[in-house]
N, C-alpha and C positions, 0 to 999 in steps of 0.2 A: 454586630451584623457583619456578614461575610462579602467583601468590596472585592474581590478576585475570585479565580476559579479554586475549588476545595482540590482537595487528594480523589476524590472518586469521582469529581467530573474530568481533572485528568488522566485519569486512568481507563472513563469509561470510552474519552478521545482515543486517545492508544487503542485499547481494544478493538473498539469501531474503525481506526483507519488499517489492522490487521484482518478481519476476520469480515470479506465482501461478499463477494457471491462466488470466488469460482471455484469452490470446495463443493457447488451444485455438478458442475460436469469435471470436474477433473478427479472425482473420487472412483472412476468405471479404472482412468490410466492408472492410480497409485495400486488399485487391487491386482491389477494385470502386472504390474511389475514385481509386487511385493506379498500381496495379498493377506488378508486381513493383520494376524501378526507382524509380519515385513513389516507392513506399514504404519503400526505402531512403535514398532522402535525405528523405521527414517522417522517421525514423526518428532520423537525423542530428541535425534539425533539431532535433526535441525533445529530446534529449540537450544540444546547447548549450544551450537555452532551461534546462531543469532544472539546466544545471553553471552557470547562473548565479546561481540559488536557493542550489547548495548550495553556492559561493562566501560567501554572507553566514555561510552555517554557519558553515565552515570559516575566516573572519574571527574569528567569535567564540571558536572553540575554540582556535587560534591564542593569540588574547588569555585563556586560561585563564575562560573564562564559561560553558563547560559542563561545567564539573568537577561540579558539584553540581545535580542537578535538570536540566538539560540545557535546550533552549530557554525553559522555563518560568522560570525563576530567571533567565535571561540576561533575557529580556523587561522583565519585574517588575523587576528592577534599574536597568533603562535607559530604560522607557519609563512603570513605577507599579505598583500592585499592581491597579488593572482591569485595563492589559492581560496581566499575567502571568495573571492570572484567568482573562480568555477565552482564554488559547492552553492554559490544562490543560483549560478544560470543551472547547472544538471538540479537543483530542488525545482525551482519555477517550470522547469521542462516537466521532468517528473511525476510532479502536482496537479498539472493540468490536464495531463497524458491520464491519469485516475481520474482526474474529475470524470472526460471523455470517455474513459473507459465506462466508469460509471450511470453517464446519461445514458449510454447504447446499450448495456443491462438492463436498464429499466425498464425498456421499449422492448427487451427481448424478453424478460418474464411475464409483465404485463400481457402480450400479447399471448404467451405458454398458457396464462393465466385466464385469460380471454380471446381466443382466435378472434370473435370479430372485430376486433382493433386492430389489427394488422393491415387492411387497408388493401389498394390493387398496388401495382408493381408501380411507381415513377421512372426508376431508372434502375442500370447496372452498375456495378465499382467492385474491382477487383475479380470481376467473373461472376459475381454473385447480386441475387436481385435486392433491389432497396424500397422497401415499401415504406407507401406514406404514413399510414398509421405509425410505425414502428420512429421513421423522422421525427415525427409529432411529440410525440411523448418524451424523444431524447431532448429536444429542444426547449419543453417544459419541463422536465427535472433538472436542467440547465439555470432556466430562467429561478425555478424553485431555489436550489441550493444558493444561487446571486439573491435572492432576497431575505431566504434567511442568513445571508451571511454580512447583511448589510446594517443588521439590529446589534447590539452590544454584544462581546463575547458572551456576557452572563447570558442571555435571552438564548444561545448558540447552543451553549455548552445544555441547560436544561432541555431543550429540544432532542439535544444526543441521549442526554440521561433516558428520555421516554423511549426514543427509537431504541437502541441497545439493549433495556433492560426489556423490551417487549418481545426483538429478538431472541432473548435468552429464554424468557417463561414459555416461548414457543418452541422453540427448540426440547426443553425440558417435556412438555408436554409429548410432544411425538418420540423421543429418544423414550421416555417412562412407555408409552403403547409396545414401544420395540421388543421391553423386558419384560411386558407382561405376556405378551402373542408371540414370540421368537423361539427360536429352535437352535440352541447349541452347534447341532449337525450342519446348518447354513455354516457355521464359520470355517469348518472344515474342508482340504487342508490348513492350515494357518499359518503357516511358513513356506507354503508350495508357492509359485510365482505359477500365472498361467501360462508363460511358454518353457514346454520342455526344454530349450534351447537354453536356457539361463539358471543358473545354481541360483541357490537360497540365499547366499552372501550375494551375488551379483542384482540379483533382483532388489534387492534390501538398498546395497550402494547405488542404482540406477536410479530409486527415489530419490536417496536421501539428498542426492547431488542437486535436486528441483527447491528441496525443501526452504533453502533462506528467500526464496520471492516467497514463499507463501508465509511468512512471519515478516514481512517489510513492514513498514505503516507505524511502527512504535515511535519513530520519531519524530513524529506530528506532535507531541509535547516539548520538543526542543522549542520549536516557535512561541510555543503560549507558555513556557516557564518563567519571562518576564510580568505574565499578568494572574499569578497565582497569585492568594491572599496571602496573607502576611504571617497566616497561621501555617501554611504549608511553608515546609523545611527544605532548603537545596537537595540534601539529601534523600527526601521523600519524593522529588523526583526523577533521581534515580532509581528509587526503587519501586516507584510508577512505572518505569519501563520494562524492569523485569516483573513482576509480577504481569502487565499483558502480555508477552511471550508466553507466560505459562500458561495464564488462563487461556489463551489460543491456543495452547497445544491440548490442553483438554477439552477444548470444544471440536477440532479437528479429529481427536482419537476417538468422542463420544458419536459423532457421523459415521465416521467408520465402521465401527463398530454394533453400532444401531442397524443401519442398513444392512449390514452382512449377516446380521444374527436374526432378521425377519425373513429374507430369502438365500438362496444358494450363492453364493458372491459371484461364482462364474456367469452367473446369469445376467452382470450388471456390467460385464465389461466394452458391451457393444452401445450399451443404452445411450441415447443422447443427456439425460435426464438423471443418471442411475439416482439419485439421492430419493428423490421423488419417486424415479421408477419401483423404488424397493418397498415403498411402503404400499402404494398402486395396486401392487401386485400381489406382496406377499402379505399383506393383511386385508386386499379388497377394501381399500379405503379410500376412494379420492378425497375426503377431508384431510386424512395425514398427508397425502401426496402433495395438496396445495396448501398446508402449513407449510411445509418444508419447501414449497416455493415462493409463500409469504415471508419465512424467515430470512429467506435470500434476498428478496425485496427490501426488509430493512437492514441488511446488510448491506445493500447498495447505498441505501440512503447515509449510512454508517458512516461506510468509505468515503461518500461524496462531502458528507458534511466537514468530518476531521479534513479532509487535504484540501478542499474548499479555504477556509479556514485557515490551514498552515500556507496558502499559496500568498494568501492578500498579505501575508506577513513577510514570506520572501520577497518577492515583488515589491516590495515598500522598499524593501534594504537592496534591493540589487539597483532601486531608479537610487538612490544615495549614493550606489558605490562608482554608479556611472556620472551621476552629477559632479562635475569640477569644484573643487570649493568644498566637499560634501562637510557637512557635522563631523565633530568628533566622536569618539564611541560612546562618552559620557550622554551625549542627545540621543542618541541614537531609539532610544525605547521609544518615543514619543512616537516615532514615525510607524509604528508596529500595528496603532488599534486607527490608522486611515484607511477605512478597508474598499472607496467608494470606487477610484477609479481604476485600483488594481483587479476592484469585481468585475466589473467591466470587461477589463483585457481577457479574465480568465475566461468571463463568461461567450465572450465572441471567439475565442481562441477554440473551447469544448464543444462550442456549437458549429462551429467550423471542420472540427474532427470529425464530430458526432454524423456529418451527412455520406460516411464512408459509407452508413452502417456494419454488419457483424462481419465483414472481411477486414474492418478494422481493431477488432478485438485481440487477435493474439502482436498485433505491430507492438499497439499501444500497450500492452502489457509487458515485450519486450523493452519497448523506451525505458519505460517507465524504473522496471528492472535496473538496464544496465547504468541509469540516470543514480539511479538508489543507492548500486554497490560503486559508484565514482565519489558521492558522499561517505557513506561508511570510511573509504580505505582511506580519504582524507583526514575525519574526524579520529581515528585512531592514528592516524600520523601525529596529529596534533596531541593526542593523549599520550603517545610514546614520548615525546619533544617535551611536555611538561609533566611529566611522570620522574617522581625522585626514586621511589623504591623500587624492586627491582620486580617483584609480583607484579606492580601496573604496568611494567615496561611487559612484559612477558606477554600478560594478557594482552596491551594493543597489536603487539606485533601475531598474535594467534587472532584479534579480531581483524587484522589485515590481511591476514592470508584468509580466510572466508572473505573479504568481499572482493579478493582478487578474483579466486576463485569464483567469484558470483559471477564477478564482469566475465571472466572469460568463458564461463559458461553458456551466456545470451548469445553475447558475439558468436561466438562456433556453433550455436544452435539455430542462429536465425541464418548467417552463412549455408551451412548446412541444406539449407531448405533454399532458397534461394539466392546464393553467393552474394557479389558484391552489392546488387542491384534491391536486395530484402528492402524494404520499406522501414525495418526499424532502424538498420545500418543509413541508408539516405539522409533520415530526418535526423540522426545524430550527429552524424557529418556536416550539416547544412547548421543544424543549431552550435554546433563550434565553430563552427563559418564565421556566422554572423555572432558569435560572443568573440571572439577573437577580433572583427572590426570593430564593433562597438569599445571594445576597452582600447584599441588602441586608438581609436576617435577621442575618448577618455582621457587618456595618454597626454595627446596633443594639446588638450583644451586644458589639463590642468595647467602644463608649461607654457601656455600660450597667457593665461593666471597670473602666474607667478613670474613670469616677463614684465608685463604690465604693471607690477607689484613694484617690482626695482626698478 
């Protein structure tokens, strides 16, 4: 009988903390830059780039480094106890920053899904109105994902199996309508970008540059690789993490390509919806249109559940790494499956996001981001530091340069839009603020310890 998670309920985690909702509206921007071809090979493109991130993983799990505590412990072992430090506070941020992302999705297709749950206006945030309906329902997908995340991993991981795999038959379902009612002619040009202003390479590079946040999330197996069964092989979850990069990248290429080949793709670049909008339209179906906003739906709940999930696992290890006195790393596993009060934290912390509503959608997906590629360029430190051969060393310093390049892509793009004062720049700044006193409170109290000792 199987007492841990198998290979495909890690995998189907991976997958699910990859592949959420925002491939509903951000598929109108990849066509306008790249358009339908383009966007299959950035699509490509980032895929390699990410399978070389999740190469240094997969190095270290390999070498048995993520049996306990998962990047975090692998870090802290290899490179000290600052940087295992930073890569639980940027995960714990991160984590949450998705959960949050994810309750205020809900509330937004839901209501796509049903206008009269959207509710009258309560208030304003950010310039933009906040309806009650749409609160409601963030704060119950909130309360949801804290309760299923409060049952045993098994009860967790089965739950994703159903969501995931329901997502996919839906998905299948309306991409098969696409090829059987679609027009070749839609996909045409297929390497034109829609603005004259930008060459075929440029257009192509302009994606592909977005591409590594849209393949994040494969690391959510780092955490639960200590409680796979006994039948799954270190190895095998590395190769859990590349195989979901891939499989995300053909679920990514088959939207694309679906959409474009049922109506004219220039028609979808203004859409708020276009995923939906294509099918609406160009086969006169609002049933595909709200699969495809169902599908999105449990892609929300995907997201929410995997990093749910990986959060109550970080947050165990980050209250240990700030605890004086903490366990050694040999204890350390035990403190991974206490998921009661770390639910808690996440849940009041996501509920607390969640009342921005949708003017907090692209903040939090920046955090979230630049939180992501600060782990990355850490764990491939760490995989370069304990890499003998010269191929591993090669690949982490190629998976470090993608997640520099991540970081420094959020930062100049949320700058960009509004300089110092961006809300994703703020909350980053303030959550180093405060990891920065808290370790050094840490600091104090161990020496204050080990005074008392002698």
């Amino acid at each position: 009988m199987k007492q841990g998670l198998t290979g495909t309920q890690l995998f189907l985690m991976s997958f699910g903390g990859i592949v959420g909702v925002g491939w509903i509206t951000v598929l109108g921007q990849w066509l306008s830059l790249a358009g339908p071809g383009g966007s299959v090979i950035a699509l490509v493109a980032g895929m390699l780039a990410m399978l070389l991130v999740a190469s240094s993983y997969a190095f270290l799990a390999g070498e048995e480094r993520l049996t306990s505590g998962g990047e975090i412990n692998a870090v802290e072992d290899l490179l000290g106890h600052a940087a295992g430090y930073a890569v639980s506070t940027a995960l714990a941020l991160s984590c949450i920053s998705v959960v949050a992302f994810e309750a205020v999705s809900t509330g937004w297709i839901l209501v796509t899904l049903f206008p009269a749950l959207e509710g009258s206006v309560i208030y304003h945030a950010f310039g933009r109105e906040v309806h009650s309906g749409t609160v409601v329902i963030a704060l119950l997908a909130t309360v949801g994902f804290a309760l299923l995340n409060l049952r045993p991993v098994g009860h967790t991981a089965r739950a994703q199996n159903v969501v995931v795999l329901l997502k996919i038959a839906i998905t299948v379902v309306f991409c098969s309508a696409s090829v059987l009612k679609g027009d070749t002619q839609n996909l045409l040009p297929l390497l034109v970008p829609a603005s004259p202003e930008r060459s075929v390479i440029g257009g192509i590079l302009a994606m592909a540059t977005t591409m590594p946040l849209w393949f994040a999330g494969f690391n959510v197996v780092a955490q639960l690789a200590g409680e796979r069964d006994v039948s799954v092989s270190a190895k095998t979850v590395g190769r859990t993490m590349h195989l979901s990069i891939m499989a995300a990248c053909v679920f990514y290429i088959c939207i694309v390509l679906a959409a474009a080949y049922v109506v004219p793709w220039q028609s979808l670049l203004s859409a708020p919806l276009p995923a939906a909008t294509a099918f609406r339209e160009g086969l006169s179906s609002s049933l595909l249109a709200n699969m495809v906003l169902i599908a999105g739906l449990l892609g929300i709940f995907s997201a929410g559940i995997a990093c749910f999930t990986a959060a109550t696992r970080v947050l165990n290890l980050l209250w240990r790494q700030l605890k004086p006195g903490s366990l050694p790393h040999t204890a350390r596993a035990s403190a991974v499956v206490r998921a009661g009060p770390a639910t808690l934290v996440i849940a009041a912390t996501a509920m607390l996001s969640s009342l921005a509503g949708m003017a907090a959608l692209i903040p939090i997906v920046n955090v979230a981001s630049l939180c992501t590629a600060m782990v990355y360029l850490l764990v491939c430190a760490a995989a370069w530091k304990h890499a003998a051969r010269l191929q591993d060393r090669i690949r982490a310093v190629l998976g470090a340069c993608v997640a520099a390049f991540m970081c420094g892509y959020v930062i100049f793009s949320a700058m960009d839009e509004a300089g110092w004062v961006a809300p994703e720049v703020v909350i980053t700044f303030l959550w180093i603020f405060l990891a920065v006193i808290s370790w050094l409170f840490r600091s104090k109290g161990m020496q204050h310890a080990t005074s008392s000792i002698q």
